[in-house]
N, C-alpha and C positions, 0 to 999 in steps of 0.2 A: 494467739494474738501476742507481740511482740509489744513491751511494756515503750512507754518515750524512753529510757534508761537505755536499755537495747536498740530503739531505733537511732538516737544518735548518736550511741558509741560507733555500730553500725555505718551509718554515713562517714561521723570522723573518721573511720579505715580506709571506707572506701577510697575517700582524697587521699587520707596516706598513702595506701597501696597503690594509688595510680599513680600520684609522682615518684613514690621508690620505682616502679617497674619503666615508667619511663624519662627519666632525670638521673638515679642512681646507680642502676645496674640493668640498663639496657648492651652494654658489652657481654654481659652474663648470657644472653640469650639470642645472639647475632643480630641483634639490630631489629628483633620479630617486635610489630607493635602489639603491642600486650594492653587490653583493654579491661578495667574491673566492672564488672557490669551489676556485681550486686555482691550484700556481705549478710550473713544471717549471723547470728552473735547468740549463741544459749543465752537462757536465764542467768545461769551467774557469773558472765562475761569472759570464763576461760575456753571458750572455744568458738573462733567463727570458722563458719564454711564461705569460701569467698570464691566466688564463681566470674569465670576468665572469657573473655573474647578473643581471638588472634585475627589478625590481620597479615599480611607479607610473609606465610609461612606456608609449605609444601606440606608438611605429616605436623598435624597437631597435636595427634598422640603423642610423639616423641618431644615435642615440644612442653605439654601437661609436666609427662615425669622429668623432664630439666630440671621445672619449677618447683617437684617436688622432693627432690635430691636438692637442690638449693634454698631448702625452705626455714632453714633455720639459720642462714644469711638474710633472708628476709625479711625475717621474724629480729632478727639482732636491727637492720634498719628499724621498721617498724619499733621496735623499745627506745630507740634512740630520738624519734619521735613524738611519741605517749608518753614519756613517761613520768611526765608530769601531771597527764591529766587521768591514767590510768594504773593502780596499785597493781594489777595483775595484765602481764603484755598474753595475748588471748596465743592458743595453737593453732596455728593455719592449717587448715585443710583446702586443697585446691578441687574445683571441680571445674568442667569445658561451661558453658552456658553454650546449649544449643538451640535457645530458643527460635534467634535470627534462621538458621536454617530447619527447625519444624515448621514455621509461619512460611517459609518459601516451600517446602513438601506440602503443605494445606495447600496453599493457593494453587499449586500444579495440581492437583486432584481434584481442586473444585474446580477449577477450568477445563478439566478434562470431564466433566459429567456432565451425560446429555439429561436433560430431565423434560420428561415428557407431556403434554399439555394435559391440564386435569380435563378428562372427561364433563364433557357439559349435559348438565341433568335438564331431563325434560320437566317443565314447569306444571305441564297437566297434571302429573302423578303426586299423589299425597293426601 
């Protein structure tokens, strides 16, 4: 369980990181719209895991480690932002969120199952 401390340092990244990824250094990354979908922040605020949506892009993969070769240009944004509201600028670790596409795999599987009618029990017996 994530303290209020971390949930709205948390959030404040998140707004940071989406306007750095698409206001700052969208040339960085050809123009791919880069979407921050969510930010986990440890207990003592040196490290979030900040997990990415893409949109307008062919290989995501390759787009992932862009961000992660460029990630300490992002992290220099991001300080340039906080750093008034935060003694320590956190280390970025990037991850895909692939939620949006597991919820489309569910729902094609559950549309694709036949389920069979339950067996009606005879009332006499019992």
């Amino acid at each position: 369980m994530e303290s209020k401390r971390q949930q709205k340092v948390a959030r404040q990244l998140q707004k940071d990181l989406s306007e750095i990824f698409q206001r700052d250094v969208p040339h960085l990354f050809n123009g791919a719209f880069i979407t921050v979908t969510s930010v986990r922040v440890s207990p003592d605020l040196s490290v979030a895991r900040v997990y990415l949506s893409f949109l307008a892009t062919k290989n995501k993969e390759v787009l992932l480690d862009s961000i992660r070769e460029k990630g300490k240009t992002i992290r220099q944004h991001l300080g340039d932002r906080v750093r008034h509201q935060l003694r320590i600028v956190p280390e970025l670790s990037f991850f895909m969120d692939d939620t949006a596409e597991y919820a489309d795999k569910m729902d094609k599987l559950f549309a694709g199952l036949e389920i069979p009618p339950a067996p009606e029990e005879d009332e006499d017996e019992g």
